[in-house]
Each structure stands twice: as C-alpha cells, then as structure tokens.
C-alpha positions in Angstrom: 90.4 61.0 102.6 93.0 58.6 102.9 90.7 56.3 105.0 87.6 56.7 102.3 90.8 55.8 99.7 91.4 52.9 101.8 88.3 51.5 102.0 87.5 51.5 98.2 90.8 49.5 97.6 89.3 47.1 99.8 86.1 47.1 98.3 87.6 46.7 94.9 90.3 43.8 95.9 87.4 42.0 97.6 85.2 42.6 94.3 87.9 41.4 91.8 88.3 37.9 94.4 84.5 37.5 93.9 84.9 37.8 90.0 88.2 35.8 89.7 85.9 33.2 91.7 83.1 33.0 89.9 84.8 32.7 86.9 86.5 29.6 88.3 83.3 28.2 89.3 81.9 29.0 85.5 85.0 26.9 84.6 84.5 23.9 86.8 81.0 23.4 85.9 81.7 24.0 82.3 84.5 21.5 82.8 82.4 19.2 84.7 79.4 19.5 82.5 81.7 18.6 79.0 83.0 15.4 80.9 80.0 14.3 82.1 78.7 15.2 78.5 81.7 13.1 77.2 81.0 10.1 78.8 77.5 10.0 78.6 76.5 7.0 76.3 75.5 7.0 72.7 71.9 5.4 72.4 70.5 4.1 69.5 67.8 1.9 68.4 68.6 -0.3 65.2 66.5 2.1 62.8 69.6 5.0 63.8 72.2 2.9 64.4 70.8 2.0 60.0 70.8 5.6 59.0 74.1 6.0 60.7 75.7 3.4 59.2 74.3 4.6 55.6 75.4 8.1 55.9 78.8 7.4 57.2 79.5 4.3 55.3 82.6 5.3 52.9 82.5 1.7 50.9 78.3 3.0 50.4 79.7 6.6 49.0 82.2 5.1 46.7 79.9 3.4 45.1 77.5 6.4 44.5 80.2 8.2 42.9 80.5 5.2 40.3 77.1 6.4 39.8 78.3 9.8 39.1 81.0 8.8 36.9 79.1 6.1 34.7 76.4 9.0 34.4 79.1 11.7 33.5 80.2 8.8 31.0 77.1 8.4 29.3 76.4 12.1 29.0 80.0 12.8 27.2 79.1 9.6 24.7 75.8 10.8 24.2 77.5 14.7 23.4 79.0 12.7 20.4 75.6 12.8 18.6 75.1 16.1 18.6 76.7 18.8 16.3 80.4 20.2 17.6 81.4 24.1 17.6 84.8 25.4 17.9 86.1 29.0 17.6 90.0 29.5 17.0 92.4 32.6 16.3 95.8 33.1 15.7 98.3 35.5 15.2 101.5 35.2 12.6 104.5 37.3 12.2 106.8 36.5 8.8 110.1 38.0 7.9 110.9 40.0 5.7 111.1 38.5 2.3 110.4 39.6 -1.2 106.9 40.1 -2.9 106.1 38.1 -5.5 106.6 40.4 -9.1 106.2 40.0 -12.4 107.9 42.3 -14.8 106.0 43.0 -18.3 108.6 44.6 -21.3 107.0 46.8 -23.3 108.9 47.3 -26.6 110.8 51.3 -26.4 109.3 52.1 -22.9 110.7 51.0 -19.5 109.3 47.2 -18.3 106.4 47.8 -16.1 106.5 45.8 -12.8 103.4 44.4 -11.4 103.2 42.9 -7.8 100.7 40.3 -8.0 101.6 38.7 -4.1 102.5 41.7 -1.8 104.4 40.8 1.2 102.2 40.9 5.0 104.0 40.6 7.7 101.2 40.4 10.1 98.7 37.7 10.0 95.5 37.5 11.9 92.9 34.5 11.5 89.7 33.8 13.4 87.5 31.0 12.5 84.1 29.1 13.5 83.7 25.6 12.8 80.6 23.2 13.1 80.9 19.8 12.6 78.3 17.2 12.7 78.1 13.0 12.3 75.1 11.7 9.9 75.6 7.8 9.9 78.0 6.0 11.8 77.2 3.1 10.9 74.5 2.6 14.1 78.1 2.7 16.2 76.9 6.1 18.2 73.6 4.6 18.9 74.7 1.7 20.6 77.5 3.4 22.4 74.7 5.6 24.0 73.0 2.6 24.9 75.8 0.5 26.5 76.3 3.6 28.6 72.8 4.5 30.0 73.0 0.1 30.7 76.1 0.7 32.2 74.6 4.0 34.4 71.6 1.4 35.6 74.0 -1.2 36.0 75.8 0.9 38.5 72.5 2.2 40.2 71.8 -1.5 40.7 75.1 -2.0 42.4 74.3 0.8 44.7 71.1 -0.5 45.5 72.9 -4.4 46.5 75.8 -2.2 48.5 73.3 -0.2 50.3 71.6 -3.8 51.5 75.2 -5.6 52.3 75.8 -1.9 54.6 72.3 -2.3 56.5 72.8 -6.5 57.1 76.3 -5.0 58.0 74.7 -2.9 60.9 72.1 -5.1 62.3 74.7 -8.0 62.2 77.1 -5.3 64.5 73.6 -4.2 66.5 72.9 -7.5 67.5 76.4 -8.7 68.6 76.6 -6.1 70.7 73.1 -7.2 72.1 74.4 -10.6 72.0 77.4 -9.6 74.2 75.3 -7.7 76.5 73.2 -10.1 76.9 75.7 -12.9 78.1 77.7 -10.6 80.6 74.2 -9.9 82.4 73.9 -14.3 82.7 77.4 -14.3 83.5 77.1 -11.0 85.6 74.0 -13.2 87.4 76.1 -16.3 87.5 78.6 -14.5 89.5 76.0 -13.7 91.8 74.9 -16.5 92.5 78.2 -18.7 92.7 78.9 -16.0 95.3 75.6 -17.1 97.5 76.4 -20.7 97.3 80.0 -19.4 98.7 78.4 -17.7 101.3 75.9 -20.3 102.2 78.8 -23.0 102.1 80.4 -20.9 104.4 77.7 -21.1 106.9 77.3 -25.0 106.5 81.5 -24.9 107.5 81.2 -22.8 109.9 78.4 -25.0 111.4 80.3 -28.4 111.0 78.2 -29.7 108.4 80.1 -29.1 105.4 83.8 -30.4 103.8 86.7 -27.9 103.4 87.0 -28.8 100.5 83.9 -28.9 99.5 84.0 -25.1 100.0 87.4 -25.0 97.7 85.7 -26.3 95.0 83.1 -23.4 95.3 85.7 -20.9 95.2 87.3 -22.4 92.2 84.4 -22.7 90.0 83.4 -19.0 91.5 87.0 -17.7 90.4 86.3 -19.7 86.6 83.1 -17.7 86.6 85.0 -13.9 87.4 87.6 -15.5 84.5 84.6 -15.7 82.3 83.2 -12.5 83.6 86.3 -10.4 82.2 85.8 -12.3 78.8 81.9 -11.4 78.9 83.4 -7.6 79.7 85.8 -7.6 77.0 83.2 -8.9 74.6 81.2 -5.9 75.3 83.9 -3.4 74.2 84.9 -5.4 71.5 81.4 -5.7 69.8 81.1 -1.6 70.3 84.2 -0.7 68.7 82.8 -3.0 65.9 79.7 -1.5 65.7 81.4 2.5 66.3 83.6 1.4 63.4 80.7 0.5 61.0 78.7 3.5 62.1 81.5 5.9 61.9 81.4 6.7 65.2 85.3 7.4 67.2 86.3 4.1 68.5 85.7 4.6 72.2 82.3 6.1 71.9 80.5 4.1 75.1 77.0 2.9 72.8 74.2 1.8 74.5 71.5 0.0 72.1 68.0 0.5 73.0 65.8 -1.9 70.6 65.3 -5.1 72.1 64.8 -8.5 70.4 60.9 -9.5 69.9 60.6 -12.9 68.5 58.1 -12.4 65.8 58.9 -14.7 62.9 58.4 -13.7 59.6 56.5 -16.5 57.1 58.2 -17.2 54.1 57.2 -19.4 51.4 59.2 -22.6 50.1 62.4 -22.6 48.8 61.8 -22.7 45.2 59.9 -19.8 45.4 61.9 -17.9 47.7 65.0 -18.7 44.7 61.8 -17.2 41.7 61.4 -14.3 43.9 65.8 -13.5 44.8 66.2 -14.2 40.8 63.1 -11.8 39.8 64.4 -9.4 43.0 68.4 -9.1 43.3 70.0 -6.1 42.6 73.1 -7.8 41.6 71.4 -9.9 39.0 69.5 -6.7 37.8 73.1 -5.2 37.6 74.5 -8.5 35.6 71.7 -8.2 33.5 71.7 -4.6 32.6 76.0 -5.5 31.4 74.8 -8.3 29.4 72.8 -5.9 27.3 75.5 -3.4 27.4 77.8 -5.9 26.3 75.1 -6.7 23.2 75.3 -3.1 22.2 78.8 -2.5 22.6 78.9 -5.7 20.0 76.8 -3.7 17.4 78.9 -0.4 18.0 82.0 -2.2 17.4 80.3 -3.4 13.8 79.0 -0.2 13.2 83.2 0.8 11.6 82.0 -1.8 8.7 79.5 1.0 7.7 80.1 4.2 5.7 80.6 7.2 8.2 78.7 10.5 6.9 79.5 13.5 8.6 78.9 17.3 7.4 80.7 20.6 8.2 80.9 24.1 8.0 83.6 27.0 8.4 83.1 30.6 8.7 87.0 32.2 8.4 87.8 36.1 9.0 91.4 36.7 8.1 93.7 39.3 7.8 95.0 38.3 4.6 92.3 35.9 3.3 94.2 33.0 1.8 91.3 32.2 -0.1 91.3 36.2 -1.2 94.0 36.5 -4.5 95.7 38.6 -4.4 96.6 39.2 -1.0 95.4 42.0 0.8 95.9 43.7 4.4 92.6 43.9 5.1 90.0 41.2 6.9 87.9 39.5 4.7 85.6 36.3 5.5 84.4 33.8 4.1 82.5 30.6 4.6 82.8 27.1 3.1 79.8 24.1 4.1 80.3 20.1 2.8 79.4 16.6 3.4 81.8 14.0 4.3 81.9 10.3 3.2 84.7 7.7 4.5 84.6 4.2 4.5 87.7 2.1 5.9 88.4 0.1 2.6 91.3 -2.2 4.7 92.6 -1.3 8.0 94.2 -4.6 8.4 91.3 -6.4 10.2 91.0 -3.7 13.1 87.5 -3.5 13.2 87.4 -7.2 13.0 89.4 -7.4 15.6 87.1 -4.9 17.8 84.0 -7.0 17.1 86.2 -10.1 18.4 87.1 -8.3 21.7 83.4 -7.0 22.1 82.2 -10.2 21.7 84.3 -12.1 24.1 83.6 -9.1 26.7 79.9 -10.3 26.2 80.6 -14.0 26.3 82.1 -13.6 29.8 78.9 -11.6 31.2 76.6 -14.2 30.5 79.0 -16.7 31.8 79.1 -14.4 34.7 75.3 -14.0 34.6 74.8 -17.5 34.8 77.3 -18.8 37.7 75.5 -15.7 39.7 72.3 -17.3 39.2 73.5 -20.5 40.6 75.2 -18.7 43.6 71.8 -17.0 44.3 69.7 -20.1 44.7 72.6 -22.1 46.5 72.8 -19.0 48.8 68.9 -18.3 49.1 68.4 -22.4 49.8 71.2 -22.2 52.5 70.1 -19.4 54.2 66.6 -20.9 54.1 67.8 -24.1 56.0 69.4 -22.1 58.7 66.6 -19.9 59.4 64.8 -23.4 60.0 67.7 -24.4 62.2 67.4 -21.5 64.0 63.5 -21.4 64.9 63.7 -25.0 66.1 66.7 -23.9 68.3 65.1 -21.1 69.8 62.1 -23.7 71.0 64.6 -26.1 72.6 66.6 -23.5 74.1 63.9 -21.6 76.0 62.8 -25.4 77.8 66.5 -25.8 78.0 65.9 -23.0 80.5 62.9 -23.7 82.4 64.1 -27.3 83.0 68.0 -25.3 84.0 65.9 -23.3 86.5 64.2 -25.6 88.0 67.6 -27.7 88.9 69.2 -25.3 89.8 66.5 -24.4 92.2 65.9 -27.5 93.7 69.5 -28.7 93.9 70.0 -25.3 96.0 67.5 -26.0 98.0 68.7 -29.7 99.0 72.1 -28.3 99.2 70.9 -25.8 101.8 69.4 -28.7 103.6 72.9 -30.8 103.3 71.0 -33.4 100.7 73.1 -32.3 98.1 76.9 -32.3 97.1 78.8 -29.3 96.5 79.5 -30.4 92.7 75.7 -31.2 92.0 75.7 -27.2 92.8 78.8 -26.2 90.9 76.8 -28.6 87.7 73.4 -26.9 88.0 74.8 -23.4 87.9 76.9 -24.1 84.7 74.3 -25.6 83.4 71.9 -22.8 83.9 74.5 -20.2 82.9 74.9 -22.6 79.4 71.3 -22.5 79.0 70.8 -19.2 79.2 73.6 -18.4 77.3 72.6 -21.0 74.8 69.0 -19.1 74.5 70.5 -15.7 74.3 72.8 -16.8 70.9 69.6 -19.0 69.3 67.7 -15.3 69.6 70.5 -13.5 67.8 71.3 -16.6 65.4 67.4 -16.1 64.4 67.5 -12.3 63.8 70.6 -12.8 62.0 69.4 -15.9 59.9 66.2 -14.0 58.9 68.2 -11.0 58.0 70.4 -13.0 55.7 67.6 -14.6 54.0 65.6 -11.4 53.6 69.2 -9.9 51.6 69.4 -13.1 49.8 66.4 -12.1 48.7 67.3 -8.6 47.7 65.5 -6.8 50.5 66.7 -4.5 53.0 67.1 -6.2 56.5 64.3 -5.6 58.8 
C-alpha cells in the first residue's frame, strides 16, 4: 500500500509539472503572439487612411454638432408659431382672520347677521392655459426663416470642413510617401557610396589610387549616413503626423500601400475653373445662405412696428372660485377665452434701434460675401499656376534622372578603369541622389497641387 501510495504522489507531482508547464508555454505564445501583434504595421491605402481621418477627426465632429444645435435652434423658433399649453396648481394656507359680516337691524327684534365672505383657510387652484400668436407683425415668419438659412448655412460648413479633413489626409498620406520615398534614394545612395569605398580600396591597395583620394570617399560616404538619419527621422516624423490626423496612438508603425500613378487630370482654363469654385464652394453656399438670413432677420426685427394679435384661453378649477361670490369650500371651474391686441405706441426707439443692428449684421455678410469671392478666384487662379508648375517639373525631373544615371554610370565605370577622379565620383552620386530626390518631391508636389486645386474648387480630393 504504501508503495501504490507512493507511486500516485509521483504520478500526480509529475502531472501538476506538466500542467504548470503548459500553462507557461500558453503564456509565452500568448505573450509572444500580442507583441508580435503589437508591432505589426498598420496598412492603409489613401481611401482608409480618408475614412479614418473622417471618423476620428474631432475638428469634423464639432462642426456636425453646430449642425445639431442650429437645427435644435430652428425647431425651438419655429415652436413659437404654434399654440402654447401650460397646466399649474397650487396650494394656499391663510390665517385665521375674520369673515366678512354684515349686520341688518330690524326694528324690536335682535339684528340679524349675514356672512356674505366666509373665511377658507385652505386654498386649492388648478388651471390650463392655451395661448396662441395671430400677427406678429411677419417677425415669427422671418425668424423661422433666418433659422432653417442658418441650419443650411451650417450644413454647408460641414460640407467645406469635411473637404479641408480629406486634403488634410492626403496631404499627411503623401508626405509620408514622400519621406519614404527619399530614405529608399538615400538608403541606395548609401549603397552605393559604400561600393565606390570598396572599389577605391582595391585601386589603394593596388597602387593606383591616392590616400586621400580614398578620404574623400569616406567623407562624402559619412555626409551620406548624416543624411540617412535625417531621411529616418523624416519617416517617423511624417507618421506621427499622419497617426495624429487619423487618430491613431502616436507610435503606431503605418505602412501606406497606395502608390503614386501619374495620371493627370484635364482641367479647363482659369476663368472657368473660378465660374465653376463660385457656382461650387461650400463656403460661398454657406455665405450665401447668412446673407439671406441676415435679410430676414432685417424683416423680423421690423415686424415690432406691427400690431401683435395673440388669443388665449383658461380653464380654472378652484377650491374657492375667486370668480364664484360668495365664497365657497367647494371646487368650482370655470373658463374664460379672448383676443389680444398690443401695439408699442413709444418704446424709446428700441425697435428702431433692432432694425439698425439687424441691418448692419447684414451689411457685414455681404461685405464678407464679397471679399470671399475675391479670395476664391485669387486662390483657384494660384493653385491653377502651380499645378502648371508642377507637371512641367515632373517632365524635367524624370530626364533629370536618366541623364543622372547615365553619369553616374559611365563616370563609375572610368573610375574603375583609373580615368576618372575620385571627386567626379563623389559629383555624379550627389547628383544622382538630387535627381532622384528632385523627381520623388515633383511627384508629390503634383498630387498635392491637383488636390488643392480640386478643393479650391469645392470637391473632395481624389
């Protein structure tokens, strides 16, 4: 027995190691799995990185709740039209005083006392009132319709924030494409310097090249790891930038998948593209809507010049009736309906004054209106000369290259042969690494140039 006892605490210790270790293997790969699922890259391609940026932008949901509150606005003006009911009650408590008597003599017999107001100490009133405006002088009307202006007005400020958010993400996309794209030429610079280096060597080694001649090889390969750590910190720079906008944590490693086609878009001449940014901007649509606003706000403030006709109605239950003589302990109700006229004879010019406000509110929107139409076609005509700019860059930047290549090529080659100088080496490679850097930014100058036009424009960027 004591053996078979034996053996099953063996059994059972060696059972409860296996357990404690698979749980600790179930940990690790759990552990391993979450870190490998942390640093794992976010990619995107510029139509998510869009959404992203619209669901997540806070500047995006503050303007749709101005939406909210000009339309919760307009619905409390417009419950000013229609008729008002209110139900009230209270309770009194008086004390103690006299009723009101009247004594009668009667000639030979004993005065007879009559209590015409008996005392009640407990008061109870309930009462229901409607109320409901006739005329106001047009000033309700055209309060409802400065509102429902100002409601579209705000719709059309949502509709320019939502395009500045999308330009605001494919401006932050392409940097970050930008960025990558100039640490891979300086990544390939690098490279290469370090080839020359080693092919220098080699000449050195052989006799057939300068000391110094390799120095200078070393130097310009050391300015080209200096640039290198630049190109690196670009890279992080532009995705915290682009994390920020999409609301994304900060260190979130994004990768971006789309990649830059040149396909230019044909756009028509200036003076049309202005027609089409004037007939098209949300921001002019919103400036436009205020200036009618402010045009019925005018009338509303005119409308205190009119009579205001209003009718009411009250249905009272009270314990007394006041309107019951005499008094008595007992609920009674009655009801009253009537029609209301006032007319402010002199209020020391305060509607006058109103009007004066109203009207110098609506002066300053179309003074607004009008120095936004300017800054739209100055904005639409400068845009449109940089997208020129850019497409005739992009031309001269790609032969840049070819003709970069090509001396580079051939000045490695003589070099290799000892027909060249080290610093006709060290001059073709910068110049290839500012060409292709050169072409990289006139790609991303045009995307961005064409996006700016097309919001000038009051489209959504592309």
């Amino acid at each position: 027995m004591k053996a078979v006892r034996t053996i099953n605490k063996e059994v059972a210790g060696t059972m409860r190691v296996g357990v404690i270790a698979v749980m600790l293997m179930l940990s690790l790969l759990i552990g391993v799995a979450g870190v490998a699922a942390q640093d794992a890259p976010r990619r995107l391609s510029l139509d998510e990185a869009i959404h992203l940026g619209l669901d997540n932008s806070k500047a995006l949901n503050a303007s749709a709740m101005n939406v909210q509150y000009a339309d919760a606005k307009a619905s409390e003006i417009n419950a000013g039209r229609l008729p008002s009911v209110k139900f009230s009650g209270s309770y009194t408590r008086l004390s103690d005083i006299e009723p009101f008597e009247i004594t009668v003599p009667i000639p030979g017999l004993t005065p007879n006392t009559f209590v015409l107001s008996p005392t009640i100490l407990n008061n109870y009133t309930y009462r229901a009132s409607i109320a409901a405006p006739i005329f106001t002088g047009f000033k309700l009307e055209n309060s409802v319709a400065a509102a429902d202006l100002a409601v579209e007005a705000a719709q059309a400020d949502l509709t320019k924030d939502r395009t500045e958010v999308v330009y605001a993400v494919k401006s932050a996309y392409w940097g970050l494409y930008k960025a990558n794209e100039v640490k891979k030429v300086v990544d390939e610079n690098v490279a290469l310097m370090e080839a020359h280096l080693k092919d220098a060597q080699n000449l050195v080694d052989q006799g057939l090249l300068a000391t110094n001649d390799l120095l200078k090889i070393e130097v310009q390969l050391s300015n080209t790891k200096l640039l290198q750590i630049d190109a690196n910190n670009a890279v992080r720079v532009a995705q915290v930038n682009l994390n920020n906008l999409l609301g994304l944590p900060l260190p979130t490693q994004t990768e971006i998948t789309t990649e830059i086609r040149h396909d230019p878009r044909t756009f028509g001449g200036w003076s049309s593209l202005v027609d089409t940014a004037v007939g098209q901007r949300a921001d002019l649509q919103a400036m436009e809507l205020r200036v009618k606003a402010g045009e019925a706000s005018v009338s509303a403030a005119r409308g205190a010049w009119w009579p205001q006709i209003s009718a009411f109605g009250d249905y009272l239950s009270a314990r007394p009736n006041p309107r019951v003589v005499p008094a008595q302990d007992i609920y009674k109700d009655t009801w009253d309906f009537g029609i209301q006229v006032s007319l402010d004879v002199w209020n020391w010019g305060i509607a006058a004054h109103q009007t004066a406000q109203a009207e110098a509110q609506l002066a300053q929107a179309k003074d607004a209106q009008g120095s936004l139409r300017d800054a739209v076609a100055l904005e639409v005509t400068q845009n449109y000369l940089a997208l020129q700019q850019a497409k005739e860059k992009i031309g001269v930047a790609r032969q840049t290259i070819d003709q970069a290549e090509e001396n580079s090529r051939i000045t490695s080659d003589k070099f290799k042969e000892g027909l060249a100088l080290t610093t006709d080496v060290l001059d073709a490679d910068v110049a290839l690494l500012q060409a292709k850097t050169n072409y990289t930014q006139s790609l991303v100058d045009y995307e961005l140039a064409e996006g700016r036009l097309e919001k000038s424009l009051g489209e959504e960027a592309r």
